[in-house]
Each structure stands twice: as C-alpha cells, then as structure tokens.
N, C-alpha and C positions, 0 to 999 in steps of 0.2 A: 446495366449497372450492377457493380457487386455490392454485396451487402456488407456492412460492417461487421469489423473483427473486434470482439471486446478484447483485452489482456486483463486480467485479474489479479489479484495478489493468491502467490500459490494456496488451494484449497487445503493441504495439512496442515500450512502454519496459521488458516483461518477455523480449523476445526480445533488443533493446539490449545489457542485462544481462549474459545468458546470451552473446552470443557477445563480446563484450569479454574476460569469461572464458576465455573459449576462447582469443582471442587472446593475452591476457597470458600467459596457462599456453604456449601455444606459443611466447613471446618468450622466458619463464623458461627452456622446454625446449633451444630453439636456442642460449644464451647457455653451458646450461652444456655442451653437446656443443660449444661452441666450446673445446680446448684451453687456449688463451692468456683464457680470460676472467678476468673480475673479479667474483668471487661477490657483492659486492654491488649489482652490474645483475643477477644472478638473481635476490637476495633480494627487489630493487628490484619487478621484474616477478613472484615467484611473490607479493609484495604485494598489488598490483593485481590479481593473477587473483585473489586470496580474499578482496581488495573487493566485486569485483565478485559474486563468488558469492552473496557474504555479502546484496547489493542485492538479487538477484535469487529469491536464499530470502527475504526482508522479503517483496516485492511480490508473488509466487507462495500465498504465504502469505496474505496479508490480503486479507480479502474480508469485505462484509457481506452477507448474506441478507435478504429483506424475507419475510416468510409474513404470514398469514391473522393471528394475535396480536401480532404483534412482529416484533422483527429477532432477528440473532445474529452480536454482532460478531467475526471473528477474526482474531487478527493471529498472530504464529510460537509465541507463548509461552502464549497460553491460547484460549479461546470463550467470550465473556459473551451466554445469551439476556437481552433486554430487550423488556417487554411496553409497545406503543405509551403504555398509561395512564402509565408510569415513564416516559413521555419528559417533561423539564418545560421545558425550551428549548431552542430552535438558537440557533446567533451561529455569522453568515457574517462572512470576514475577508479581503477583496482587500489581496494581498502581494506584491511583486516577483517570488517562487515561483510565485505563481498564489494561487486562492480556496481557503480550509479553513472549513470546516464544523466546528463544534464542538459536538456534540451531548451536553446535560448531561441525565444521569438518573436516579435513586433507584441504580443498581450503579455510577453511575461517570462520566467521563467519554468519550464516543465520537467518534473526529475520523477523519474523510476529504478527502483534497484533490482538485484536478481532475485530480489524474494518476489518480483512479479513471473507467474509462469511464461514460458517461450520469453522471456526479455530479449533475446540473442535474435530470436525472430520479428520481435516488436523495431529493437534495434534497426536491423539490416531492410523492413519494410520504407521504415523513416528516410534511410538514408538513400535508399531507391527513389522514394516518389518524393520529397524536396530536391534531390540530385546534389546532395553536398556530400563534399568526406568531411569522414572522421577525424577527431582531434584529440589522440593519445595524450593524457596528462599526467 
C-alpha cells in the first residue's frame, strides 16, 4: 500500500503570512510605547497583525491528503474523509486569483486553488483514480 500524499498551501505564502504578523504586532507594539500615540494606529495595526494570523491559521491548516481509498479534506474547522468512488466531478475555473478546483462529492463540496503547492498534480492524481474528466468552466 502507498502511503499518503499530503498537498499543503504553498510554504511562502504560509511563511508571508506568519511574518507580516509579526510585523504588524511589532508596528502595534512600537506605536503604543510611543507616549504621544494615537490608539487608533495601534488598533489599526494590532488589526492587521490578527489578519494576518488569522490567514496564516486558514492556510497552515488546510491540507488535503490523497491515500490508497480516498482523500481527506481539511481545512481549520473540521476533516471530511471522501472515498475516490464519492467523487462524481471536478470543474476547473481560471480566475483573476488564479485556478480553483472544485471537487463535488456524495459529503460535500471540496475546493482547492493554485496557492495549494503541485495543485496541477493534486488535480491530475484526482482525476486518475476516481476516473472522471475534467469540466472546463
């Protein structure tokens, strides 16, 4: 049996993320050890630092798995396993954003976009072992 293949969300736009964060939390922290500040450029910036956090728990979190029966989708709030036969189509979708993948199945809906790394390979795995084609939209 092979073992499973995770896909991830590409690791620079998870590291991006992550020090953005970092930076705005250190804008926030500067602004208010500034005496004379104005709490709403702290507020402003401890904002953005818990945007960005907030990006950065999304994409750290979502990943799909491919194994030997199926996949297993997860993203921050749950894991759906879905077995190749409950796959019963794809629809790819070139957008301004980049391509998303929309993978419909007896549990639900599954969608990954090109910010996930090998998508193109995630993709063409999918479409191999449920055995459907694709559906250009």
């Amino acid at each position: 049996m092979e073992p499973a293949r995770t896909y991830r969300t590409r690791l620079a736009l998870r590291i991006a993320c992550a020090l953005a964060a970092l930076f705005w939390a250190g804008m926030a922290a500067a602004v208010v050890r500034a005496h004379a500040a104005d709490w709403s450029i702290a507020l402003a910036s401890a904002g953005f630092s818990a945007f960005f956090v907030g990006s950065y728990l999304l994409y750290a979190r979502t990943w799909i798995a491919v194994g030997p029966l199926g996949i297993v989708a997860a993203s921050p709030l749950r894991r759906r396993p879905v077995a190749f036969e409950d796959i019963l189509q794809i629809v790819v979708r070139d957008g301004i954003a980049g391509r998303v993948y929309a993978v419909s199945t007896r549990r639900g809906l599954v969608l990954f976009t090109s910010l996930t790394a090998n998508h193109r390979e995630l993709f063409e795995t999918l479409i191999e072992r449920s055995r459907l084609a694709p559906r250009i939209a």
